[in-house]
Every structure is written in structure tokens, then in C-alpha cells.
N, C-alpha and C positions, 0 to 999 in steps of 0.2 A: 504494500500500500504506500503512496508517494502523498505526499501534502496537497497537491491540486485535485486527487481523487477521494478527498475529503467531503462529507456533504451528513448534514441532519438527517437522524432517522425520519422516514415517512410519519407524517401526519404533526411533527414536529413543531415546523414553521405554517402558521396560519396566518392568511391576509385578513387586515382589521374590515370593521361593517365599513363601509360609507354612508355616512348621513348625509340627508340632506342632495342629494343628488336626483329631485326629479318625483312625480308622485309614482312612478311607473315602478321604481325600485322597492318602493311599499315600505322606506324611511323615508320620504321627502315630507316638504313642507315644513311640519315642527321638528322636524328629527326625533323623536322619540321623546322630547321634552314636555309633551303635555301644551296646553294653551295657555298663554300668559303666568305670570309669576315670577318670586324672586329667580327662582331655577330653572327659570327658562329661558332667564337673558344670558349672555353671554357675559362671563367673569362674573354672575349670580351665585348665589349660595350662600351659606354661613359656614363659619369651620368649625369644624367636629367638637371644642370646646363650645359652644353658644346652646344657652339651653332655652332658648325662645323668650327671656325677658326676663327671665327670673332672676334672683340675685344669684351670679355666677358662683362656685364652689369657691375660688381664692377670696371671697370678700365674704361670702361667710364662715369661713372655717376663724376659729380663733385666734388672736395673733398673741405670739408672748417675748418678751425680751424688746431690744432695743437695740440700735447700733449707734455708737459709738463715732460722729463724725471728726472729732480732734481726735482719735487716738493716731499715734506714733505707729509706726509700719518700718521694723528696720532689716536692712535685709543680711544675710547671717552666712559669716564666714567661721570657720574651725581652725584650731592651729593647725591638723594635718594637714590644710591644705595651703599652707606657707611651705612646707616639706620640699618641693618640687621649684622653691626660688634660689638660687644661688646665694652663698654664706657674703653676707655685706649689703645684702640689697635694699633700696629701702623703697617699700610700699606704701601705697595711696590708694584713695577709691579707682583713679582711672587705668592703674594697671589691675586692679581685679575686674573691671567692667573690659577690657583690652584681654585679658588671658582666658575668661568667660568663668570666671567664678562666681560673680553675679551678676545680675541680667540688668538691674535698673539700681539704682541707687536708693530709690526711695525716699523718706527722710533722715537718713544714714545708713551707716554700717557696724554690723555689731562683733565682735568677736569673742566666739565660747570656744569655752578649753577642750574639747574631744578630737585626741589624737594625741601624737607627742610632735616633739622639733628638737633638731640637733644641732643645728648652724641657726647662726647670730643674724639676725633680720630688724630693721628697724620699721616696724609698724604705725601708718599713719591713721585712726579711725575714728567713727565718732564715739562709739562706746565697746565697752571690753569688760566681760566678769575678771572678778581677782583672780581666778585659778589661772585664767589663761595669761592674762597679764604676767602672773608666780612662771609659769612654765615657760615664756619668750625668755623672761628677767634671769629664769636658770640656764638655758641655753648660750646666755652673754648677749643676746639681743635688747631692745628697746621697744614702749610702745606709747606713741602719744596721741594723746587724746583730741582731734579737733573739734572746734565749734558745730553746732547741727546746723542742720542746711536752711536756708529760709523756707519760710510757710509757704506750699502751695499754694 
């Protein structure tokens, strides 16, 4: 068997109805749509969520909690992954946004301690727990802390 003697079992491929093609075809005229109505105009209908006027299910179901629009969003780098920067370097937001450690900045940068590090790095971020901080500072690295970014 060769690739051009390829072809769909029988009965496989069907051609669709055509509507609308004439009274003779016995779909002409309204095409199967009925007379008049929302569903009988063209781009008519409602979608599958619309439940005829009623109060829709997301506006009655209950709501609980709150969100939070001032909260801080920081986005979160590990010491392992300083691991893979050569011993001296000294880091900033836009070489972890440049090496793809993180994707957007956000309203900072945060760094937790999960992982270890062996070579001495100087760290520029906005925020840092103490463990991670203890673990650059045992390696002989550095880590400073910069201002947070202005408000959205």
C-alpha cells in the first residue's frame, strides 16, 4: 500500500444537506428553520448558558470572600536557582527576566531559601526571607535589598 492509495472506509465521508437551495430540494425556502423567530434569523439564538430571563445561575448562587485589590503580587525566585550564575556575579530583576527565571516582575521580587548555593553572588531584590539571605551570606555572597517598584 503506497500513500496516494490511501482513501476513507466506505460510507465514511458524507456530503452535508444543503439548505436552502430551491423549494424542489424539499429544504428550500426557511431551510429547516421554522417561520420567523429569534432562531430563524441568521446569527439568532441564545447560548447554551441563557435560561430564558431568569436570574442566570452565576448571580444566584452565593458569593463568599473578597478580593483583595492593593495586595502585593511578588514574583518568586529560590536560591537554587542563582546555582547556574557564575561565582562574582551580580544580579538584578532584569537579568532574571533576561535568563527567564521570571516572566514579569510584578510588584517585585522575592527570594526564598529552597535549594543551596556555593559560589558568592551579589543579589539585587526587593524582598528576601532571613534563611535565604543566612544561606547567600554563608556562601560569601551578598544580598541587597531594593526599593519596591511604583504602584501600578
Amino acid at each position: 500500500m503506497r500513500l496516494g492509495e490511501l482513501a476513507p472506509p466506505p460510507g465514511a465521508k458524507k456530503n452535508t444537506k444543503r439548505l436552502g437551495r430551491g423549494s424542489a430540494s424539499g429544504q428550500g425556502m426557511t431551510a429547516g428553520r421554522g417561520t420567523k423567530g429569534q432562531k430563524s434569523r441568521s446569527g439568532g439564538g441564545v447560548p447554551p448558558w441563557f435560561e430564558g430571563g431568569q436570574m442566570p445561575l452565576q448571580r444566584r448562587a452565593p458569593k463568599r470572600g473578597f478580593t483583595n485589590i492593593f495586595k502585593k503580587e511578588f514574583s518568586v525566585i529560590n536560591v537554587e536557582d542563582l546555582s547556574n550564575f557564575p561565582a562574582g556575579s551580580e544580579l538584578g530583576p532584569p537579568d532574571f527576566v533576561g535568563v527567564g527565571l521570571v516572566r514579569k516582575v510584578r510588584d517585585g521580587i522575592k527570594l526564598l531559601a529552597n535549594g543551596d548555593i556555593t559560589q558568592s553572588i551579589t543579589v539585587r531584590v526587593h524582598k528576601a526571607s532571613a534563611s535565604a539571605i543566612a544561606k547567600i551570606e554563608a556562601a560569601g555572597g551578598k544580598v541587597e535589598l531594593i526599593p519596591p517598584k511604583a504602584p501600578r
